[in-house]
C-alpha positions in Angstrom: 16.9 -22.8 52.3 20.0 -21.8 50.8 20.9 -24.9 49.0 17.1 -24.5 47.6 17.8 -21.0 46.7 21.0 -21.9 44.6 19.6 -24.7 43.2 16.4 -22.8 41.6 19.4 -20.2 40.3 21.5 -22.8 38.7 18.9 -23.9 36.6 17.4 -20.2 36.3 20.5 -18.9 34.5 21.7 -21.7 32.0 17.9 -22.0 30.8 17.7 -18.0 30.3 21.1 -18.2 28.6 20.4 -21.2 26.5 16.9 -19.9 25.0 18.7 -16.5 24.0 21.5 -18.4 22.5 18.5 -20.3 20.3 16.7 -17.2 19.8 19.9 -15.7 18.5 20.2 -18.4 16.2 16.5 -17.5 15.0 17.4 -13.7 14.6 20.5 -14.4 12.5 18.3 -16.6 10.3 15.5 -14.2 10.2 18.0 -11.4 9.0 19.3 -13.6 6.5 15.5 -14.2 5.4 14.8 -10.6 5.3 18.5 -9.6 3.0 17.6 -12.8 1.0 14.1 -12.3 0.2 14.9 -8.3 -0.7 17.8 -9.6 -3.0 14.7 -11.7 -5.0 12.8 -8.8 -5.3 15.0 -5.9 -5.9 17.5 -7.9 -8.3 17.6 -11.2 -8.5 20.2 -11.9 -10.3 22.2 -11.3 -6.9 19.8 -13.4 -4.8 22.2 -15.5 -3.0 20.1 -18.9 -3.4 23.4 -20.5 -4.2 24.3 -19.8 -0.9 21.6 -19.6 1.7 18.8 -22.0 2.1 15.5 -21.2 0.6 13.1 -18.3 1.9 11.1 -21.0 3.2 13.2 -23.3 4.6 14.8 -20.2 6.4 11.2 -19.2 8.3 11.0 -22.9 9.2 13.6 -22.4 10.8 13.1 -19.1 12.9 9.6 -21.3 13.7 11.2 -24.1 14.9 13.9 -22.6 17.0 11.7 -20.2 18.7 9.1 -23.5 19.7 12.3 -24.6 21.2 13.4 -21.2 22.8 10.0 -20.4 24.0 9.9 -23.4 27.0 13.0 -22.7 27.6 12.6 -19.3 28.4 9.1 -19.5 30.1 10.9 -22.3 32.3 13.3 -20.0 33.0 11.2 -17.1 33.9 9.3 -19.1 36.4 12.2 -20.2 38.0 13.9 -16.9 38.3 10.6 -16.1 40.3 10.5 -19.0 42.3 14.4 -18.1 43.3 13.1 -14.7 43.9 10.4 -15.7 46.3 12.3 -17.5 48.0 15.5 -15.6 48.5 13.6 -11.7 48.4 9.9 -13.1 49.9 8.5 -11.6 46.3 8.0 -13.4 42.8 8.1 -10.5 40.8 9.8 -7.4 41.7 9.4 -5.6 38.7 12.8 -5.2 38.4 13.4 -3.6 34.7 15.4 -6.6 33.4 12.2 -9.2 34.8 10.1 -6.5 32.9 11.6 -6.4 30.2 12.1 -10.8 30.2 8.1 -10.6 30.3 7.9 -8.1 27.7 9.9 -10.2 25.2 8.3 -13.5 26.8 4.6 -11.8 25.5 6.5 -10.9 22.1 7.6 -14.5 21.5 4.4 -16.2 22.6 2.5 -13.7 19.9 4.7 -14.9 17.6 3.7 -18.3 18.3 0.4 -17.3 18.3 0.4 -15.3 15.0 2.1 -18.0 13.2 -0.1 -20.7 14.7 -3.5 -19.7 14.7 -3.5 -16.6 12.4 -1.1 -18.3 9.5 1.5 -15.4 9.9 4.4 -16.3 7.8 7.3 -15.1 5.5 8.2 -11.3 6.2 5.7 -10.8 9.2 6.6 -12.9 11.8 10.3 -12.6 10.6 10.0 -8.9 11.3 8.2 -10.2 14.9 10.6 -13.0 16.1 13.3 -10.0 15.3 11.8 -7.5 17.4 11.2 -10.0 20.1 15.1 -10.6 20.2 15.8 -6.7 20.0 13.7 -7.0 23.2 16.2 -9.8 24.2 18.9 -7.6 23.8 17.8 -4.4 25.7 17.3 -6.8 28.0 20.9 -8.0 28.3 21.9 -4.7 28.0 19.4 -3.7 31.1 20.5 -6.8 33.3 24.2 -5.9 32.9 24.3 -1.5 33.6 20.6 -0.6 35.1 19.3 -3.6 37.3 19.0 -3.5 40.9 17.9 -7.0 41.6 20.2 -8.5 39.3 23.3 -7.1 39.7 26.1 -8.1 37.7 28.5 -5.4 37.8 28.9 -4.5 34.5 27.8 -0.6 35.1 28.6 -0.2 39.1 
């Protein structure tokens, strides 16, 4: 059972780490996307277009790195609870960093949603992929000083 337990964690971790390394990539974009399109409309003449790619090509991007992201992270979710079960007896413990995983988990797949079905695009579901990796990043922040389930050390 421990070899099973381990297993389920070594594949929980890099595919937790990996989606948030994507989804960083998407918030660095989608901050560029938000300077860049306030540039065009507050003065134009300083717009970086020489330097950045286009508005558009910029929300592709946020788009297609969070439908990478997104399995990645939903994968790893699941597995983290599967680990869980089988190492505590309990999927879910609602441990605050698990909660807050979840939390950002529901932004991203609204985002997904918005985009998908409603036609979100441009400045909206920028401003929505960026909260959802705020929510990535009080995460971190939570795993590494206030979790009890998943301690790391950082704030013990």
């Amino acid at each position: 059972m421990e070899n099973a337990n381990n297993g389920l964690l070594w594949f929980h971790v890099p595919l937790i780490c990996l989606s948030y390394l994507l989804l960083l990539a998407a918030s660095l974009s989608g901050i560029t996307f938000i300077v860049q399109e306030r540039l065009i409309k507050t003065r134009p003449t300083l717009a970086m277009a020489w330097r950045v790619p286009p508005l558009d090509v910029l929300e592709n991007f946020i788009f297609r790195t969070v439908c990478w992201a997104f399995p990645l992270l939903s994968i790893g979710i699941l597995l983290g609870g599967l680990w869980a079960k089988q190492s505590r007896g309990q999927f879910w413990g609602w441990d605050p960093s698990e909660t807050f995983a979840l939390i950002t988990w529901g932004i991203y797949a609204g985002y997904l949603g918005m985009r998908g079905v409603v036609g979100w695009r441009g400045r909206k579901s920028t401003y929505l992929a960026l909260t959802g990796f705020a929510l990535v990043l009080i995460s971190l922040l939570i795993l590494l000083f206030y979790s009890p389930l998943h301690q790391t050390g950082g704030g013990r």
